[in-house]
N, C-alpha and C positions, 0 to 999 in steps of 0.2 A: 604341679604348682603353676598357677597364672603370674609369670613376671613382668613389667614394665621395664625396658631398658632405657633412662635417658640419655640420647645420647648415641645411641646403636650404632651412628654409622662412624665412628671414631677409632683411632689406633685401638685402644684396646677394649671400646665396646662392640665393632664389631664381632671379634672372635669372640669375646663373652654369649655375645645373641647366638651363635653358631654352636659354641660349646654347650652352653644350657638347652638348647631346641633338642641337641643329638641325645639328650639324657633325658627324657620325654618331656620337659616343659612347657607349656604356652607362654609365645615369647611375643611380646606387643613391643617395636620399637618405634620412640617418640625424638624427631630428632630434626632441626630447621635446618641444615645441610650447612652449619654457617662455616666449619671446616673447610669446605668447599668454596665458599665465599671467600675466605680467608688466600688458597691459596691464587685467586683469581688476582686480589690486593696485591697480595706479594710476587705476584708472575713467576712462581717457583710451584711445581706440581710435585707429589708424591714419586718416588722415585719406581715404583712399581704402578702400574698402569690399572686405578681401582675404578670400577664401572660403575654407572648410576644403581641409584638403590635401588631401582626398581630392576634391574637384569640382576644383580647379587640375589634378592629374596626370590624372582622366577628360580633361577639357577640351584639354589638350594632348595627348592621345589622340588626341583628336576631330578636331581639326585638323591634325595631323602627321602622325596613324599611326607614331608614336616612343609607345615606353613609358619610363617612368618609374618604379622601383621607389623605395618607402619601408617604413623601418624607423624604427618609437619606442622608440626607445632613448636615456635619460641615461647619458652616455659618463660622467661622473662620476661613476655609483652602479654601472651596471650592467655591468661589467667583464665578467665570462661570455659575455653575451649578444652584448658587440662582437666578443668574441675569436673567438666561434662566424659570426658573420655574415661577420668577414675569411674565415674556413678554409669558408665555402661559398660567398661570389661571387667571391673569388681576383681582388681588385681591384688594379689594374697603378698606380693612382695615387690620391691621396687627399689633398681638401682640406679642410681646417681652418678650419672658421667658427664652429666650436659657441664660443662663449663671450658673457660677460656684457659689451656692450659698449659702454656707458654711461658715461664718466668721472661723470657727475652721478651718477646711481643708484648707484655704485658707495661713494659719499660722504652719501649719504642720512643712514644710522644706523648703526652698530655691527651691528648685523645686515644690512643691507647688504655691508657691507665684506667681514664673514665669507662672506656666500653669494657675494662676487664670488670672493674668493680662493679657497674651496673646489672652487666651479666650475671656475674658469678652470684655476689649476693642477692640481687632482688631474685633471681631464680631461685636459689637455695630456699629464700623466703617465702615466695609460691609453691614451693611442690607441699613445703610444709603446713602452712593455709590450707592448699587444696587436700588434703588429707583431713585433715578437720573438715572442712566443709561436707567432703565425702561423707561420712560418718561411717566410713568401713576403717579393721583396723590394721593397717598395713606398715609391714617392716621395712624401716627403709635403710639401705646399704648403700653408705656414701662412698663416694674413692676420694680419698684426701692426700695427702702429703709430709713425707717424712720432713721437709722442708719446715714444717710447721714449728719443730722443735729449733732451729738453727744450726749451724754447722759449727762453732766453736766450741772447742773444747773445752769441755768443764770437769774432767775428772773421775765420772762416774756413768754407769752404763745407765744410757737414757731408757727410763721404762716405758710401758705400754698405755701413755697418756697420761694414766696417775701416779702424781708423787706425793709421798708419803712426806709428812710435815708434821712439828709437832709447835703449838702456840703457849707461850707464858703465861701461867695464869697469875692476874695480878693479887698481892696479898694484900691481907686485911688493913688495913689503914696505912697504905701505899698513897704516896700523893701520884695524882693526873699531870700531864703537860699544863694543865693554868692553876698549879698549886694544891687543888683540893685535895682532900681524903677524899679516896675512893671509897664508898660507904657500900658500892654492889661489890666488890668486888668479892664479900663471903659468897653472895650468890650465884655466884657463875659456878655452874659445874664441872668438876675434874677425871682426869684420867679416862675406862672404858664409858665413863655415864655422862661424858659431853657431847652434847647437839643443840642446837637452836630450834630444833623442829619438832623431831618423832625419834623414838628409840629403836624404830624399825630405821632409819637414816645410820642411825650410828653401829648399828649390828652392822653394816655395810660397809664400814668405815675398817675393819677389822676382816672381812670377809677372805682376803685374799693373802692375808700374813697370820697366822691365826699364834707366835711364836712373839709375836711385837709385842714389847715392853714401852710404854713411854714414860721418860726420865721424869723422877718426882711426882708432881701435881699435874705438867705440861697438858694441853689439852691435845691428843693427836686426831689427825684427819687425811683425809686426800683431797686432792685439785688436782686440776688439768695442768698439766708440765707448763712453767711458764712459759711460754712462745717468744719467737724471736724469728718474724719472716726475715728473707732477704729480700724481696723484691713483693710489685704490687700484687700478682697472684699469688704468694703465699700468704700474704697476709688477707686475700680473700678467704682462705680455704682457715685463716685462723677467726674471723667473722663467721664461717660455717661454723665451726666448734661450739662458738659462742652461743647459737643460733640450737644447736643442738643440744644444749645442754638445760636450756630455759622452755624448749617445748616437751622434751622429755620431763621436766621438773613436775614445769604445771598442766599439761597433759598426757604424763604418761605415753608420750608416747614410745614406740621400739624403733629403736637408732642404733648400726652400729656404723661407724667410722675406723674407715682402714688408713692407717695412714704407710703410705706406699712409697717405696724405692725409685729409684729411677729404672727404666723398664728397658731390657734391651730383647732384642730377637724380633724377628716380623712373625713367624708361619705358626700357626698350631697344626694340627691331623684336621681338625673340618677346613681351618682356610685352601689346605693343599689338597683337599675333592676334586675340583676344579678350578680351573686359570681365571674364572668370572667372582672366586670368592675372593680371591688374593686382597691380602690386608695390604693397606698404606704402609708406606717406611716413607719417614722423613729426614732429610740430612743437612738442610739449611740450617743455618748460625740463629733461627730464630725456635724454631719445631723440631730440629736432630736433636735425640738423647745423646748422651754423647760418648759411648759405647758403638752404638751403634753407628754415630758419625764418624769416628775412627775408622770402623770398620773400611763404610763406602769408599772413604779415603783411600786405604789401601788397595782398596778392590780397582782402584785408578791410578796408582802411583802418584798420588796427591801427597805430599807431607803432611803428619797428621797433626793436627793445628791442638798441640797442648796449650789451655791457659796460663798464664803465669809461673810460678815454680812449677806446676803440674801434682803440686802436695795437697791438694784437695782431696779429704775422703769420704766416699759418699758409698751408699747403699744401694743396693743393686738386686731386680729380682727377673730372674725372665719370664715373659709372656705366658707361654703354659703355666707357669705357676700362678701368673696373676687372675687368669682365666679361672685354674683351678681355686684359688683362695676366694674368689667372689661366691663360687661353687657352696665350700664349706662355712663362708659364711650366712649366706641363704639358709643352709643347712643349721645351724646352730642359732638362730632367732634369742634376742633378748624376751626376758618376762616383762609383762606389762608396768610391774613396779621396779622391773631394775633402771640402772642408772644408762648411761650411754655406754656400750662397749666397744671399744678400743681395740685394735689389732696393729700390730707393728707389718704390716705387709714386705716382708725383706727377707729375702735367705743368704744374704753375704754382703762384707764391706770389702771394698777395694780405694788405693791410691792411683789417679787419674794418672801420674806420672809410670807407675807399675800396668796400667791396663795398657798404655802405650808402648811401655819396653816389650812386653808381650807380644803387642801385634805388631812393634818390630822385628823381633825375634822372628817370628814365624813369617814371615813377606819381606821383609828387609825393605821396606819403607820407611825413610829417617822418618824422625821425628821433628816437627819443624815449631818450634816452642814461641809462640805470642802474646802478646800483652794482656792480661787479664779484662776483660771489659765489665767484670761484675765489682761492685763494693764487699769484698769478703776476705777474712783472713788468708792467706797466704799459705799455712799448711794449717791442720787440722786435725785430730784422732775422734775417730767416733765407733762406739759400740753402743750395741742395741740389746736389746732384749725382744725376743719371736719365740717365744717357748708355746706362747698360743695356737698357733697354726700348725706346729709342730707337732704339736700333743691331738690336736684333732686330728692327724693323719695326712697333710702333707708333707711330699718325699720331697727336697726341692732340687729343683734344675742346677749343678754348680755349672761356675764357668768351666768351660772344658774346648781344646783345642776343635774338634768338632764343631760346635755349634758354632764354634767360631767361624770359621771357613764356610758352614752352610752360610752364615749370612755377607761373605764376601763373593763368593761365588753367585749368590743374589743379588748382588749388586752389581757384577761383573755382565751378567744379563743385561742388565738396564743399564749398562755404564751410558750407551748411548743419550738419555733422557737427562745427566747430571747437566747443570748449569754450577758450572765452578766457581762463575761470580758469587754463588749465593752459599757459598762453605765458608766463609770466614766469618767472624761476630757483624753480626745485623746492628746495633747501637749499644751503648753503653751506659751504665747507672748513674757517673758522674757526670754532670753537664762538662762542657767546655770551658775553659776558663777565659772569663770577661775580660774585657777591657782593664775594670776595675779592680781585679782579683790580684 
């Protein structure tokens, strides 16, 4: 398979490009180094020491005898340039990592927020163009965010994008909000024979529960989980959604969207070939997961800077897994007439306060608990549903004292390289309070 990676040289599109190449792929990565730019801005580097792209793809040369192509290109300026790239390597699939993907950064300043949403959406919106334009038909494989859904508890396990709803159907000479008899109202259609469209839509509508009853007359259906970002980048990656749902409608196109955990680990088996593949780890208050930022902590006898109560619970998938689930995504390709497909990319939830007694437990590194700097509920329950990924045959990575320690003891390497200043929260959601406040 011919892939496009957007994005390549990124935390986890790197190892993606390296994972897919070693599994005979042709791997094209498209990528303006603006990561790179990024940490220039913030004078905080990767905590592991990542070479230019051009010594990475020699090196995995070196070692593999697999090539690697790369193209720099901003998918969000340079529109010609991608269009032209699709119509000359005539790529069979294409993943989607290019964007700005920092809830903090993205919250910095006003100019922040603008270059997240510029980025992320008007990109989203080119690759999707440029695929049309192309006139080849290519699957695209977004990385999105479990963030999409929001972190408050609502009571029921968040499913895989669609929820299932069911609508009133109004009766026969029912008055409207301005008084009238509803006179359509016999005409609407009920129960498995409601669609606005085609009855091939509404077979679809049932496809995945096939045991659903809906009450009475009610008309049932599915829609996308109604969303609730927390910050500017999530609420990009919920404009992706949108974005994808309206050109799969009316062009058919093959989308699927992963909407993914928070990612902890650095290494896969290709990054650790050689010391020139070595993937980024980031641990600043703006770019550290924060798994992973604990970790480094530790690995420095830094107290691990829990938010708030530390009752936030969030979803969590390691690296090899995520590497692997883009795998079996590529692998499992939507039909040209289905809808968008949806994957929960997660293989465990944890309490931020519980990840911390953990890796105090094992390091005995207090805990040093600070002021929340996000606008978000205070504690939280969240279950998921991933029966998808599971049932294709990923095994997943759990947390395990192990991987733990690989990645303090990685850190402990490079303790040298940390800048301490740059582990606490970088800015906050709430402005300051005015004068007039």
């Amino acid at each position: 398979m011919k892939i496009v990676i957007l994005g390549g040289d990124g935390f986890i599109g790197w190892p993606t490009a390296l994972h897919l190449s070693a599994r005979g792929n042709d791997i094209i990565i498209v990528d303006n180094l603006s990561r790179r730019a990024i940490d220039n801005e913030l004078e905080c580097e990767s905590l592991t020491p990542i070479r230019s792209m051009e010594e990475r793809i020699s090196a995995w040369k070196e070692v593999t005898g697999r090539q690697i192509k790369f193209y720099n290109i901003d998918i969000s300026l340079q529109y010609e340039e991608l269009v032209e790239m699709f119509e000359l390597e005539r790529p069979d699939s294409l993943v989607h990592f290019a964007e700005q993907r920092a809830a903090p950064y993205s919250m910095k300043s006003s100019k922040h927020k603008r270059y997240t949403v510029n980025n992320n959406v008007n990109g989203t919106n080119n690759v999707l163009c440029a695929i049309l334009d192309s006139g080849l038909d290519i699957h695209l494989v977004h990385l999105g965010t479990m963030g999409v859904y929001g972190y408050s508890s609502v009571g029921l396990k968040i499913p895989e994008g669609y929820l299932k709803i069911e609508i009133p159907v109004p009766k026969e000479g029912d008055k409207t909000s301005n008084g009238h008899v509803d006179e359509a109202a016999s005409a609407l259609p009920t129960g498995s024979e409601s669609d606005s469209s085609s009855d091939d839509e509404t077979a679809s509508i049932h496809s995945n529960d096939s045991e659903y009853v809906p009450k009475d007359d009610n008309i049932p259906m599915e829609i996308y989980y109604p969303p609730r970002p927390g910050s500017v980048y999530h609420m990009t990656k919920v404009l992706d959604a949108q974005m994808f749902e309206y050109y799969n409608r009316n062009n058919r196109m093959r989308i699927t969207d992963l909407h993914q955990g928070i990612v902890w680990g650095c290494s896969t088996p290709e990054t650790l070939l050689d010391e020139r593949l070595i993937n980024r780890f980031d641990y600043d208050g703006d770019y550290g997961t924060v798994l992973n930022r604990l970790l480094m902590q530790a690995a420095i006898q830094h107290p691990l800077t829990v938010y708030g109560s530390g009752g936030q619970t969030r979803a969590f998938i390691h690296i090899r897994d995520s590497v692997r689930c883009i795998e079996i995504a590529l692998s499992n390709p939507p039909k040209p007439a289905d809808r968008v497909l949806i994957f929960n990319q997660i293989t465990e939830t944890h309490r931020v306060r519980d990840l911390a007694a953990l890796i105090n437990q094992l390091t005995g590194v207090p805990v040093g608990a600070i002021g929340n700097p996000r606008n978000e509920a205070a504690e939280n329950d969240l279950v998921v549903e991933n029966k998808q990924f599971l049932e294709l045959g990923l095994k997943p990575t759990k947390l395990s004292e192990g991987l733990l320690y690989e990645i303090t003891e990685l850190a402990s390497k490079f303790s040298d390289r940390v800048d301490v200043s740059r582990i606490g929260p970088c800015c906050f959601w709430l402005p300051a309070p005015t004068k007039n406040d």
